[in-house]
N, CA, C and O atoms as a MOPAC input file, in Angstrom:
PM7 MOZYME 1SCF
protein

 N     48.88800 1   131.79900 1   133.64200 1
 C     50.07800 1   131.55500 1   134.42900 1
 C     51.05800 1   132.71600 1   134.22400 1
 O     51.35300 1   133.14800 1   133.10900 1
 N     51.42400 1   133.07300 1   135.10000 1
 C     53.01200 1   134.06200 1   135.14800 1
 C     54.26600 1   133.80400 1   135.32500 1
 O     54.44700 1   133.68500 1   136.53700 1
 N     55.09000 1   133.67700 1   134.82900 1
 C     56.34500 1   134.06200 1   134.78800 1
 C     57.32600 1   134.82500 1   135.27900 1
 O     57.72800 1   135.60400 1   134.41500 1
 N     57.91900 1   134.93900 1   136.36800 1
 C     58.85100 1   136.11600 1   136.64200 1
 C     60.42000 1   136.11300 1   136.22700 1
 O     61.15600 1   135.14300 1   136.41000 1
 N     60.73300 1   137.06300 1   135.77200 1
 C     62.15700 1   136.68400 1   135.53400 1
 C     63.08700 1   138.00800 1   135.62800 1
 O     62.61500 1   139.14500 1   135.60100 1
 N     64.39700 1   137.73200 1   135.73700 1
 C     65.13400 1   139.15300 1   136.00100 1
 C     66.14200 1   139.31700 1   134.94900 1
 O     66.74200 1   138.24700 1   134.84600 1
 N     66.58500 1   140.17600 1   134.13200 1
 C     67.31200 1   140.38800 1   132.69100 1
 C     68.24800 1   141.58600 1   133.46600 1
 O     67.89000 1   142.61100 1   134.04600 1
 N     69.71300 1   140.96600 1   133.20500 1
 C     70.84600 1   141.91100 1   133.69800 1
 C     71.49500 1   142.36700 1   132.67200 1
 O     72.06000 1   141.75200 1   131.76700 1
 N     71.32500 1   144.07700 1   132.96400 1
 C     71.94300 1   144.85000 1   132.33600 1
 C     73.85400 1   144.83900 1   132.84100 1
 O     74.18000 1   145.54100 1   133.79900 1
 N     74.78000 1   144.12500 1   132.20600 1
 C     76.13300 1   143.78900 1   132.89800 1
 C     77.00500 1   145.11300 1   132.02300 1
 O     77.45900 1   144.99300 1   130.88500 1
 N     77.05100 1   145.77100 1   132.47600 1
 C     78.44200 1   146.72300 1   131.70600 1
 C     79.96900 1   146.59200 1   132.87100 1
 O     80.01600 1   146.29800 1   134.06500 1
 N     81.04900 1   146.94800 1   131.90700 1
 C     82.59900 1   147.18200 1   132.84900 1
 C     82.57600 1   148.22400 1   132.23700 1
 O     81.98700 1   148.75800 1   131.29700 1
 N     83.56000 1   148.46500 1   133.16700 1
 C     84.32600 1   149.89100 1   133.22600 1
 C     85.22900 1   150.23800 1   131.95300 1
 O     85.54100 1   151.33000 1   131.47900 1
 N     85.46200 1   149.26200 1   131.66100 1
 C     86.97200 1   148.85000 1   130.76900 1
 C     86.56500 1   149.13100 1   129.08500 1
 O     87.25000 1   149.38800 1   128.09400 1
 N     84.78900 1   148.90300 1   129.36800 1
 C     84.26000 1   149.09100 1   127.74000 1
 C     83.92500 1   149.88600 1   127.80000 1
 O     83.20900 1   149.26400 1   128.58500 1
 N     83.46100 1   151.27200 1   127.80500 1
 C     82.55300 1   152.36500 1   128.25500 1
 C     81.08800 1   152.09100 1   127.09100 1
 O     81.35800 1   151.85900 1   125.91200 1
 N     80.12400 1   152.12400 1   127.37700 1
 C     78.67300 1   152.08100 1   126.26400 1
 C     78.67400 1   150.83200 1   126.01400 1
 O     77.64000 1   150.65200 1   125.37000 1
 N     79.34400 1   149.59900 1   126.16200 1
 C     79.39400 1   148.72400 1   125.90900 1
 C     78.19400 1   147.80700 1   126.76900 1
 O     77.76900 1   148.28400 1   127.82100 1
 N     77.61800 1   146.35100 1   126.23300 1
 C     76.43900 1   145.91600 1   127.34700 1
 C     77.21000 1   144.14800 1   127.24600 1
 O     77.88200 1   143.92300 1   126.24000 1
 N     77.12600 1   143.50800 1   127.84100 1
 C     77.31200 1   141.88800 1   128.11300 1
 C     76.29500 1   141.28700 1   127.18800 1
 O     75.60400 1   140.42500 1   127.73100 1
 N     76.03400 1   141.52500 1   125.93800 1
 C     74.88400 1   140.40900 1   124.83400 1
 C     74.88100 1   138.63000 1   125.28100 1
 O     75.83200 1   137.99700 1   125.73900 1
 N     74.00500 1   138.31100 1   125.08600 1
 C     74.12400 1   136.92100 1   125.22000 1
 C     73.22800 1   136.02800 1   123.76400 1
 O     72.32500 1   136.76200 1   123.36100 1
 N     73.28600 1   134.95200 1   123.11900 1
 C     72.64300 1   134.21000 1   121.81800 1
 C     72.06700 1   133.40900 1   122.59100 1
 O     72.67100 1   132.68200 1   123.37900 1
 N     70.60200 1   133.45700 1   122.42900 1
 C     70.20200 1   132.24300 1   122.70700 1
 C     69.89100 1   130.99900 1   122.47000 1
 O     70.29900 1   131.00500 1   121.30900 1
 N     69.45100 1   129.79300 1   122.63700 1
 C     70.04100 1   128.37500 1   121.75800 1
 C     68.94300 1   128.85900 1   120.60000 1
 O     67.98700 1   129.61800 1   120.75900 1
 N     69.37100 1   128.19500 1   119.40800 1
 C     68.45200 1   127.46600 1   118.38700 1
 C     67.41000 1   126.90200 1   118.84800 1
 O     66.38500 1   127.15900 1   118.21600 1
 N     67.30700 1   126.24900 1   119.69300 1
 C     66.26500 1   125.52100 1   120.27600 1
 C     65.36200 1   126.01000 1   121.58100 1
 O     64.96900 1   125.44200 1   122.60000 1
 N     65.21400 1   127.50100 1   120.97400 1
 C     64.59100 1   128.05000 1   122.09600 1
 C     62.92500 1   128.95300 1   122.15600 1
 O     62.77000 1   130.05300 1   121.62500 1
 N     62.27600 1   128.51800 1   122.59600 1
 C     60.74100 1   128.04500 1   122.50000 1
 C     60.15000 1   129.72200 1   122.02600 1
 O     59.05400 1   129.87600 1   121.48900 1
 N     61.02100 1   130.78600 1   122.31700 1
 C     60.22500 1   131.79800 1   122.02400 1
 C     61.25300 1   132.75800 1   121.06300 1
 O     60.78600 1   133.56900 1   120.26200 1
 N     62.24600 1   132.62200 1   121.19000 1
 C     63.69400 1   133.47900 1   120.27500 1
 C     64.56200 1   132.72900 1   119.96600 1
 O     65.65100 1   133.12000 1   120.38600 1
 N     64.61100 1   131.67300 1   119.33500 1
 C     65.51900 1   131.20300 1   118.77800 1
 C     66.67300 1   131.88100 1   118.04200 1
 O     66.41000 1   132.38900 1   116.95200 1
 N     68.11600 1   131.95900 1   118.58600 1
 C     68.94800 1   132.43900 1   117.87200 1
 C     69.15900 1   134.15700 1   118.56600 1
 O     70.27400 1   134.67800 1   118.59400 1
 N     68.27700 1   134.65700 1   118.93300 1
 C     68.28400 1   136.05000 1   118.97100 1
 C     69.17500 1   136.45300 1   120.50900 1
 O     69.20500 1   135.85700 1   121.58600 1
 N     69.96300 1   137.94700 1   119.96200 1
 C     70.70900 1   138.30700 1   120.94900 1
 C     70.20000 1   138.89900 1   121.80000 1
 O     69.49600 1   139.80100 1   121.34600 1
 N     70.20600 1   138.82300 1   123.11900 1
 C     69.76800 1   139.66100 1   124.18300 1
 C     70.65800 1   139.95600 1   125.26000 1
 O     71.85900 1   140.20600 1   125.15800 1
 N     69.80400 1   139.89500 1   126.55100 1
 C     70.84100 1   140.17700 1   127.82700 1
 C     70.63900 1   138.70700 1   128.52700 1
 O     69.72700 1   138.06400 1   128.00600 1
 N     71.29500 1   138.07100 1   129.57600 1
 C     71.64200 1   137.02900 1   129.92800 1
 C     70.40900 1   137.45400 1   131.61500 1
 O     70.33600 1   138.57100 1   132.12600 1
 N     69.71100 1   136.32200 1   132.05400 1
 C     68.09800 1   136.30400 1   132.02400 1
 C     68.37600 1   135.36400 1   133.04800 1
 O     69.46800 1   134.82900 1   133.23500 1
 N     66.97900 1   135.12500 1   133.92700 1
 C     66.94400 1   133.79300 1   134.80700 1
 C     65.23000 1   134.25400 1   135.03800 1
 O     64.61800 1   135.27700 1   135.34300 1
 N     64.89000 1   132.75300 1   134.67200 1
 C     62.83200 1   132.95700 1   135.76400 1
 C     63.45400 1   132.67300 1   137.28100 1
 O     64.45600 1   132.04700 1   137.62400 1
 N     62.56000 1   133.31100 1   137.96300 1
 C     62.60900 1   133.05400 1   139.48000 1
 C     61.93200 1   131.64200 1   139.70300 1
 O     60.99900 1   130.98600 1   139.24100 1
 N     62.89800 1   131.53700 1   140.64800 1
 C     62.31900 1   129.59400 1   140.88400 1
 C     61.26200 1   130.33300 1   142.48500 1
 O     61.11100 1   131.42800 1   143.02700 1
 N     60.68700 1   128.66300 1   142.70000 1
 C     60.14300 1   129.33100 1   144.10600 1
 C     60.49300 1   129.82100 1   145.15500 1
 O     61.37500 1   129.18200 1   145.72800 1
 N     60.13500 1   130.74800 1   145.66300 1
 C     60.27200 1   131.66700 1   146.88500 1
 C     62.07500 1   132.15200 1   146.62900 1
 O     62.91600 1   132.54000 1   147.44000 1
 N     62.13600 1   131.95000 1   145.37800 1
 C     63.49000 1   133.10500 1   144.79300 1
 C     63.21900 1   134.50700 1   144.68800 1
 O     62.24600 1   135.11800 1   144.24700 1
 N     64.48600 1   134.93700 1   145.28000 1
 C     64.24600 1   136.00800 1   145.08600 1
 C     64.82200 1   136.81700 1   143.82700 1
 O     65.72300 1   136.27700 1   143.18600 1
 N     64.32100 1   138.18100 1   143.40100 1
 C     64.79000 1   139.03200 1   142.21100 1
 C     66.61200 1   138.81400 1   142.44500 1
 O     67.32300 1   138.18100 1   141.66600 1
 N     67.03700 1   139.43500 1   143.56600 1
 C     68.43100 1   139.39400 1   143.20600 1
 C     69.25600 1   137.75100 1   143.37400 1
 O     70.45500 1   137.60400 1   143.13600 1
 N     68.22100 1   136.48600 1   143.87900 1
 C     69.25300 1   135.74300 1   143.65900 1
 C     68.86500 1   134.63400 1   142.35500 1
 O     69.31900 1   133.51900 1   142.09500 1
 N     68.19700 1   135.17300 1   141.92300 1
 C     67.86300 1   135.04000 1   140.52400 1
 C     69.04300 1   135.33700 1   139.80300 1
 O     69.77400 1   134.53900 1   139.21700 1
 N     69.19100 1   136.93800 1   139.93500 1
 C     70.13700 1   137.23200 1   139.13200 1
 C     71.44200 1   137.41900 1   139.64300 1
 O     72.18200 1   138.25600 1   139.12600 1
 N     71.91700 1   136.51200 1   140.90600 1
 C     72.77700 1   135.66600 1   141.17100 1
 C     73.47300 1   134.33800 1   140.61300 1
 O     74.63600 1   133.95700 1   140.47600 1
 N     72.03500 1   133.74800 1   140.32200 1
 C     72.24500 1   132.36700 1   139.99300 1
 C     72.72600 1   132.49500 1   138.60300 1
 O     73.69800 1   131.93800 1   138.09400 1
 N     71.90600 1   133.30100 1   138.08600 1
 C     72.02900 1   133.78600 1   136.22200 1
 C     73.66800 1   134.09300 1   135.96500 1
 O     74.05100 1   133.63000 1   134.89000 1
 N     74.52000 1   134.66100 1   136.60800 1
 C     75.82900 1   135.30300 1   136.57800 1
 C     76.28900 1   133.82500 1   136.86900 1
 O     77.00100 1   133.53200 1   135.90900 1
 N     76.22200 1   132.67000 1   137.79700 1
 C     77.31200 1   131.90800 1   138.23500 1
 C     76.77000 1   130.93300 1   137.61200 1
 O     77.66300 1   130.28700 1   137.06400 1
 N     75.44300 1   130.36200 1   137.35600 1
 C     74.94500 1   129.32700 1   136.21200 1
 C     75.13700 1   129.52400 1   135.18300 1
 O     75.94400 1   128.63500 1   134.91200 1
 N     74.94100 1   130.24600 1   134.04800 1
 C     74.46000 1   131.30800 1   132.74200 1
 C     75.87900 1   131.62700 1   132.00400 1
 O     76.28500 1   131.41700 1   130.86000 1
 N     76.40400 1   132.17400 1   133.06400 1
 C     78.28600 1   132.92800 1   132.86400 1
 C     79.53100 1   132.41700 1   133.13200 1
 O     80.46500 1   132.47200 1   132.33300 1
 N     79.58500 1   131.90300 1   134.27000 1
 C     80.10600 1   131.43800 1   135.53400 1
 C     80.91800 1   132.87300 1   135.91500 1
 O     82.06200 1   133.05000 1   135.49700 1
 N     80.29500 1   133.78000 1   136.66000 1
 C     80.66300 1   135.03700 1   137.14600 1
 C     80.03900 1   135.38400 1   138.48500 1
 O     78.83200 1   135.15600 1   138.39700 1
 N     80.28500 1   135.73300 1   139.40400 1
 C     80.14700 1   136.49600 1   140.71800 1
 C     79.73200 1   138.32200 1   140.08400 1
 O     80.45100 1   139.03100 1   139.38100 1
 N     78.30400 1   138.65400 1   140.66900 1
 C     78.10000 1   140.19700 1   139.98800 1
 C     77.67700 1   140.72200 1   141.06700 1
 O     77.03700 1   140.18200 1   141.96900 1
 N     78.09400 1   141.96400 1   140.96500 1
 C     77.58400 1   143.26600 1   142.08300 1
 C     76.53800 1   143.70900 1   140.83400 1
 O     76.72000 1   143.92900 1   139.63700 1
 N     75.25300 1   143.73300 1   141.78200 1
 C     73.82700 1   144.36200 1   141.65600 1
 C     73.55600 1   145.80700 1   142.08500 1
 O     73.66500 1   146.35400 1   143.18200 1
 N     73.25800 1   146.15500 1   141.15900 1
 C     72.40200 1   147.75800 1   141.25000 1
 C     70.94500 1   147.36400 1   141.31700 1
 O     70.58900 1   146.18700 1   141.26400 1
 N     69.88400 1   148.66700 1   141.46900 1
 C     68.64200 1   148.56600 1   141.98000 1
 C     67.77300 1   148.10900 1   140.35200 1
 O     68.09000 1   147.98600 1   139.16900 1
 N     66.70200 1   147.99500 1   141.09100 1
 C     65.85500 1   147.65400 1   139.80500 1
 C     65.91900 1   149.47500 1   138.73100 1
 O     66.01500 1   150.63600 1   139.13100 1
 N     65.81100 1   148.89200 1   137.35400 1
 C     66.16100 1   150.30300 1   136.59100 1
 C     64.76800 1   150.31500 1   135.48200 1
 O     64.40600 1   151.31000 1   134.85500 1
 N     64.28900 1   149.32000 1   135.44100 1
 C     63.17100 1   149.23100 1   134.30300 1
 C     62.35800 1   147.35700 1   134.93500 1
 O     62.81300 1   146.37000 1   135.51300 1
 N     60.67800 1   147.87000 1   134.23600 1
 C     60.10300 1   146.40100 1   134.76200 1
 C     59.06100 1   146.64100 1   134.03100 1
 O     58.32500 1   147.62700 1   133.98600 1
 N     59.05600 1   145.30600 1   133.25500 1
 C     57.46100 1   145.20000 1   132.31800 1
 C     56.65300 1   143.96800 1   132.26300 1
 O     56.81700 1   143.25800 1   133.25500 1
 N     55.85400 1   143.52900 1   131.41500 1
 C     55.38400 1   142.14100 1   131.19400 1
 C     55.58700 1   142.38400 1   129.90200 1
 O     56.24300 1   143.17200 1   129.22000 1
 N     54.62100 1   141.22300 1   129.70200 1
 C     54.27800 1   140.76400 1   127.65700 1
 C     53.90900 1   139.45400 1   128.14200 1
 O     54.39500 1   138.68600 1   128.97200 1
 N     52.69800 1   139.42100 1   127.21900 1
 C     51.89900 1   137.90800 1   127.00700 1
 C     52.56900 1   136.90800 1   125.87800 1
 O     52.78100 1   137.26000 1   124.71800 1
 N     52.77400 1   136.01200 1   126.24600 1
 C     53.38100 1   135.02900 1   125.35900 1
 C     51.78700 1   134.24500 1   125.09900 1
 O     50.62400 1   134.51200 1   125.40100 1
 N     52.43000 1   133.25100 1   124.43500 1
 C     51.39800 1   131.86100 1   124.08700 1
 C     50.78300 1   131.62300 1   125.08900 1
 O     49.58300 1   131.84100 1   125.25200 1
 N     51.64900 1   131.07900 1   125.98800 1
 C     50.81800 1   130.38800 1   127.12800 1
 C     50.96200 1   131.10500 1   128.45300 1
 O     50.24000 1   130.91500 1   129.43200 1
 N     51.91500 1   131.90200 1   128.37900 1
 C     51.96800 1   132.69400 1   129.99100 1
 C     51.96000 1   133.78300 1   129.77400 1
 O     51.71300 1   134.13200 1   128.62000 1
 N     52.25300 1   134.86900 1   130.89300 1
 C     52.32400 1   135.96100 1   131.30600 1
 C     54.34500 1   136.27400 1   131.74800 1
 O     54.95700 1   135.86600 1   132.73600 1
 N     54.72500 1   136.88500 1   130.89400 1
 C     56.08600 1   137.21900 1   131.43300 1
 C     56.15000 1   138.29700 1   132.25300 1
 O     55.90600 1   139.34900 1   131.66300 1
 N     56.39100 1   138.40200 1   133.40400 1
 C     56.44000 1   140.11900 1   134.04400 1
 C     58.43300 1   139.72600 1   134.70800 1
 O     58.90900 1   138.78200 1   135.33900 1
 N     59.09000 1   141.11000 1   134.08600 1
 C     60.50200 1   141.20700 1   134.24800 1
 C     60.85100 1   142.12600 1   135.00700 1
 O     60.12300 1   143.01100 1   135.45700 1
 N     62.33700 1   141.92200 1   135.25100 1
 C     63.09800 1   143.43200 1   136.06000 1
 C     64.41900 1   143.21400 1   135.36200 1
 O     65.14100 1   142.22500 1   135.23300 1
 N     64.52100 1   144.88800 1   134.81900 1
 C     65.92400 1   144.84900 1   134.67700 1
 C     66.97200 1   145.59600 1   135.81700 1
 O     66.95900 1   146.77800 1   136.15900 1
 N     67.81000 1   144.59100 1   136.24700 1
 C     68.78500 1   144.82300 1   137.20200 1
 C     70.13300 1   145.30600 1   136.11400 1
 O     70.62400 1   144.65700 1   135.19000 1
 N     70.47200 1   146.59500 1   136.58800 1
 C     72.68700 1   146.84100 1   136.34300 1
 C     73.04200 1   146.18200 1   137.10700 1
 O     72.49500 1   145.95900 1   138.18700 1
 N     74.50500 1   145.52100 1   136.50600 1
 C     75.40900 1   144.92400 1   136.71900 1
 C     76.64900 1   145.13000 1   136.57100 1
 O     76.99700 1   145.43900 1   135.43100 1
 N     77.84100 1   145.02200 1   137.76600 1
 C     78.98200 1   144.69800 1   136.69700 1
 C     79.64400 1   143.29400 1   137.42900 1
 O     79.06900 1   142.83500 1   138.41600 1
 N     80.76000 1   142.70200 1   136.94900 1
 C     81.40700 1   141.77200 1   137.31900 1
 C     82.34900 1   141.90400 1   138.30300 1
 O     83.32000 1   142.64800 1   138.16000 1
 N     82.05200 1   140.90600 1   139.81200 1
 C     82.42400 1   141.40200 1   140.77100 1
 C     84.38200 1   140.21700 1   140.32300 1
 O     85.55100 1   140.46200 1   140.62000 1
 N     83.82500 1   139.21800 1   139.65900 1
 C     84.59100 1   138.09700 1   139.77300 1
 C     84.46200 1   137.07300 1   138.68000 1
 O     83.30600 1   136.85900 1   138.31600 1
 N     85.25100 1   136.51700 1   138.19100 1
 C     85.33400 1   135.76600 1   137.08400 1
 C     84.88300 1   136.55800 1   135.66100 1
 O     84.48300 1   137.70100 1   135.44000 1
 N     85.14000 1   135.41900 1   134.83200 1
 C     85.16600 1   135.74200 1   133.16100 1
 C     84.01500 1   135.29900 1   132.32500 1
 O     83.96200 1   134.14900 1   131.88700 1
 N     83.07400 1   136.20500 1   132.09200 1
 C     82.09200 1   135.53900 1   131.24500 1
 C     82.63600 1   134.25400 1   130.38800 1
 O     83.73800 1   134.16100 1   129.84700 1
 N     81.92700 1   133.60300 1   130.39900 1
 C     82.04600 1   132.29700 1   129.44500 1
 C     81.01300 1   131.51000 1   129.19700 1
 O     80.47300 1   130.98200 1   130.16800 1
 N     80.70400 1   131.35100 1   128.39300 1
 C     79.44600 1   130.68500 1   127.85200 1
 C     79.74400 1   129.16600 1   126.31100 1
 O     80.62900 1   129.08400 1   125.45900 1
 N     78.73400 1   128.39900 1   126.56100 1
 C     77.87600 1   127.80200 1   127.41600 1
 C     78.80200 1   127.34200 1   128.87900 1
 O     80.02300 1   127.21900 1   128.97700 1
 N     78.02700 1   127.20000 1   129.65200 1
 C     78.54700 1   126.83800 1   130.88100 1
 C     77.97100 1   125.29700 1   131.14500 1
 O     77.26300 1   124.82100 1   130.25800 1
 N     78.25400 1   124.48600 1   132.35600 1
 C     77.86400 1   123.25800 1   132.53000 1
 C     76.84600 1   122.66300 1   133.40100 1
 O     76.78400 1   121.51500 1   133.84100 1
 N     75.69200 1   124.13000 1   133.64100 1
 C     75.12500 1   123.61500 1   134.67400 1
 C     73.44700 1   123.36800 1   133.85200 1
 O     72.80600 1   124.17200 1   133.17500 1
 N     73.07900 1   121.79900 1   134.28400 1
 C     72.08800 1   121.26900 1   133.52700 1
 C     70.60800 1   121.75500 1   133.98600 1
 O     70.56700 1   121.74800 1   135.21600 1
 N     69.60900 1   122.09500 1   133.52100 1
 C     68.05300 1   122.42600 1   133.82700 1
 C     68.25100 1   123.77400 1   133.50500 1
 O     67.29300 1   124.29200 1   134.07800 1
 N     68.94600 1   124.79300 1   132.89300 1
 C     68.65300 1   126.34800 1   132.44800 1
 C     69.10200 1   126.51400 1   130.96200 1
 O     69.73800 1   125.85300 1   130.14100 1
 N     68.61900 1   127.42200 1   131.00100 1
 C     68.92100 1   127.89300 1   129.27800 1
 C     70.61600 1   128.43300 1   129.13000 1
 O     71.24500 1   129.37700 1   129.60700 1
 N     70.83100 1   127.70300 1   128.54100 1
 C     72.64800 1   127.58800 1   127.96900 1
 C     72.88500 1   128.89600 1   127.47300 1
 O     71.92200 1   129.51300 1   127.92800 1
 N     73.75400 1   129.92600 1   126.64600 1
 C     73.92700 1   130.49400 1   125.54000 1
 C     74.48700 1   129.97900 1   124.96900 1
 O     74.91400 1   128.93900 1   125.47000 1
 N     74.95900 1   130.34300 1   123.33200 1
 C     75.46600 1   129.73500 1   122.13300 1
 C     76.78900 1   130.76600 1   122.33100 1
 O     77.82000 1   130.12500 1   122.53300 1
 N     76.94400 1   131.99800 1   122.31700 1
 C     77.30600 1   133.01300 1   122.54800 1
 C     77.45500 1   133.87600 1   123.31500 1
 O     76.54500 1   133.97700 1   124.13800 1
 N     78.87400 1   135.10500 1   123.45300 1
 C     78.43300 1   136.16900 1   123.99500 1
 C     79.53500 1   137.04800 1   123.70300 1
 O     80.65700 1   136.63100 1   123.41800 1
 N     79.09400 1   138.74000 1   123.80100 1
 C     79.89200 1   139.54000 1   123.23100 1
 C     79.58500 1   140.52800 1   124.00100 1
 O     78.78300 1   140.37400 1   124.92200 1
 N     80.24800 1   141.84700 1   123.71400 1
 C     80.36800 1   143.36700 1   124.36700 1
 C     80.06200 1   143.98400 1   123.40900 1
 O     80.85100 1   144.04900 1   122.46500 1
 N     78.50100 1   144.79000 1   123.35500 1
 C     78.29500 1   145.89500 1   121.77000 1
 C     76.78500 1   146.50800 1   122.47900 1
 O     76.03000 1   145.87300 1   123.21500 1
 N     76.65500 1   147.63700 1   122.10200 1
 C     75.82300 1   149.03100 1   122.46300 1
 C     74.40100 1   148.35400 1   122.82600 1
 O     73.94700 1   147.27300 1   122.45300 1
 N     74.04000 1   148.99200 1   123.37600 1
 C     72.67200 1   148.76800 1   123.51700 1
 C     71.75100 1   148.50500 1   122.66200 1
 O     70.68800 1   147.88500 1   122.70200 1
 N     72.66600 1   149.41100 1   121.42200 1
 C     71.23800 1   149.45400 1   120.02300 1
 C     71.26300 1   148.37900 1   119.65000 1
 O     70.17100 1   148.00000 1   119.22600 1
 N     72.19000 1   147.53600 1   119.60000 1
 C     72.55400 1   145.72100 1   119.09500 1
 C     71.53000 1   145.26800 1   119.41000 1
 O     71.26500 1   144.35000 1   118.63400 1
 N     70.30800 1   145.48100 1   120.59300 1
 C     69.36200 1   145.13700 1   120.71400 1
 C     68.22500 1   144.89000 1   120.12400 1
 O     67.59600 1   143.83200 1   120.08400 1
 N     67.88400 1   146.33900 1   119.47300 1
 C     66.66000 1   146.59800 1   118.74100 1
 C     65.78100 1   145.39800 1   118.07100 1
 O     64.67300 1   145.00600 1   118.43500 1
 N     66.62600 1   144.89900 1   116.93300 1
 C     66.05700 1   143.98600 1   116.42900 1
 C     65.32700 1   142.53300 1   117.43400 1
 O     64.25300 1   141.94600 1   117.29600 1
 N     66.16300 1   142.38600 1   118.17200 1
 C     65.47300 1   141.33700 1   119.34900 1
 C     64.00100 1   142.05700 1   120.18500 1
 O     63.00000 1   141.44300 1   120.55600 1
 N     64.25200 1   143.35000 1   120.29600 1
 C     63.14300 1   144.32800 1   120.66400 1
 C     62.00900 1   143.65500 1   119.74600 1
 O     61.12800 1   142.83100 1   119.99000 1
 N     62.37900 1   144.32000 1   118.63900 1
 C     61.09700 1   143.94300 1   117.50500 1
 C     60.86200 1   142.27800 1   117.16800 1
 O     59.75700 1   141.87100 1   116.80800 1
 N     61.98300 1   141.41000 1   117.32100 1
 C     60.65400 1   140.06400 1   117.53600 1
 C     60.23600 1   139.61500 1   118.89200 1
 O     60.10500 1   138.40100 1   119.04600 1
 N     59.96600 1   140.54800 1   120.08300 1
 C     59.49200 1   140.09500 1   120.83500 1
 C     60.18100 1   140.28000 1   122.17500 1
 O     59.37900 1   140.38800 1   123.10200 1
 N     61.26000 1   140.33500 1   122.46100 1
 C     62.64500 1   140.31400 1   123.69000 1
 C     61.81700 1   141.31800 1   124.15100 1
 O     61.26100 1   142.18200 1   123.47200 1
 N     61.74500 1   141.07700 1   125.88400 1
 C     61.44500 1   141.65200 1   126.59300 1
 C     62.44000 1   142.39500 1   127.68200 1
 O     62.24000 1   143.42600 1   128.32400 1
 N     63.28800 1   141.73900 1   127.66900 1
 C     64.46300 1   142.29900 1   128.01800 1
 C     65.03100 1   143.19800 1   127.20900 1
 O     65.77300 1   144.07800 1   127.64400 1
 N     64.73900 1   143.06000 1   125.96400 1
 C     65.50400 1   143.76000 1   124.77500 1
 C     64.93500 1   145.25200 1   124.94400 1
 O     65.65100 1   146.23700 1   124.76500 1
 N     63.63300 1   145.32400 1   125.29200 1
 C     62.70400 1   146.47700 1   125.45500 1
 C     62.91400 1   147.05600 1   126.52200 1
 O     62.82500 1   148.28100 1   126.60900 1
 N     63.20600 1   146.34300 1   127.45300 1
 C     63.31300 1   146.80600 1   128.75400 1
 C     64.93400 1   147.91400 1   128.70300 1
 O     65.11700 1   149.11700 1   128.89200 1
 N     65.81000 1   146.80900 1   128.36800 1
 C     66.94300 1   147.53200 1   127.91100 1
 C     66.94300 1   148.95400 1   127.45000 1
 O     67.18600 1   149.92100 1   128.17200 1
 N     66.67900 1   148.98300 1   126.31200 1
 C     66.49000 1   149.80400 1   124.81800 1
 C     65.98600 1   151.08700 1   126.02500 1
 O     66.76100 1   151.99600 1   126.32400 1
 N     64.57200 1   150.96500 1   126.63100 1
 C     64.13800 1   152.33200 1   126.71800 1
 C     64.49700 1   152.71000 1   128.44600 1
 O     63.72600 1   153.51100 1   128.97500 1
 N     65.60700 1   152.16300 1   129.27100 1
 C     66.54400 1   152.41000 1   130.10200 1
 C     67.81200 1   153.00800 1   129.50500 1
 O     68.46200 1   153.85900 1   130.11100 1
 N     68.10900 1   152.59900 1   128.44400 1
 C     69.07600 1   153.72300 1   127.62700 1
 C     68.46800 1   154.70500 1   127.44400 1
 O     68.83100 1   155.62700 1   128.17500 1
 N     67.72300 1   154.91900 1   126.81200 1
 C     67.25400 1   155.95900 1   126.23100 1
 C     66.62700 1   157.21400 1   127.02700 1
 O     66.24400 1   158.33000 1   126.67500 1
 N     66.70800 1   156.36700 1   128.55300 1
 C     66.20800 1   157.16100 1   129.47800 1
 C     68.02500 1   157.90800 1   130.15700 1
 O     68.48500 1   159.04000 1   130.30600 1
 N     68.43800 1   156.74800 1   130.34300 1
 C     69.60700 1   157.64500 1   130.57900 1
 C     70.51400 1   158.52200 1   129.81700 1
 O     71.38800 1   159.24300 1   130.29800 1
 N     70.14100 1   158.34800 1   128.29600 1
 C     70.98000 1   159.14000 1   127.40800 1
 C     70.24600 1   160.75300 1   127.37300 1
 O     70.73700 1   161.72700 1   126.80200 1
 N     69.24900 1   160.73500 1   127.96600 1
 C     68.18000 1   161.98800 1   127.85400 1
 C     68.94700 1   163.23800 1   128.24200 1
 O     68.38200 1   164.33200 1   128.24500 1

């Protein structure tokens, strides 16, 4: 089985190098606890950007202007196939805030503004977004 899902890269203007981190619950089937970027699977016949539509106004409660796809991978989990896209972002409207109140998606515990490298460690247990991230920096810092 596959998985699709879209992981937004959210920066402002206001932080410069700064990225939108998100915690994910304790109770979460593949990263418990670990920081990443704020995520949505595509439901059916969803599309990539209103995926990561829904992710900003479910996830955040934020309205986001989308940039093009910048990085896209998989990774095999247990039981599925994850294949991702990372979309830039910034905030067209409203204030990140987390957890939010909308029931059937993954909540956050958290969320903060800190570098890309804040990532790494989520890289290394597994974050696919975290990877995806990490070597889209590294492409643009070149």
């Amino acid at each position: 089985m596959t998985k699709r899902s879209v992981a937004l890269a959210i920066t402002d203007p206001r932080r410069p190098g700064l990225l939108l981190l998100v915690q994910r619950p304790s109770d979460d089937e593949d990263l418990p606890d670990a920081w990443g970027l704020p995520a949505a699977t595509l439901g059916p016949a969803e599309s990539w950007e209103g995926a990561a539509r829904r992710a900003g106004r479910d996830k955040l409660g934020v309205d986001l202007d989308l940039g093009p796809v910048v990085e896209h991978g998989h990774i095999d989990r247990r039981d599925y196939r994850l294949e991702m896209r990372l979309l830039p972002a910034t905030i067209a409207s409203g204030t990140p805030s987390v957890p939010q109140q909308h029931a059937g998606v993954t909540q956050y515990q958290a969320a903060r503004w800190a570098p890309a490298a804040e990532l790494q460690h989520a890289a290394e247990r597994g974050s696919l977004c975290a990877r995806l991230c990490l070597a889209w920096d590294a492409r643009t810092r070149a």
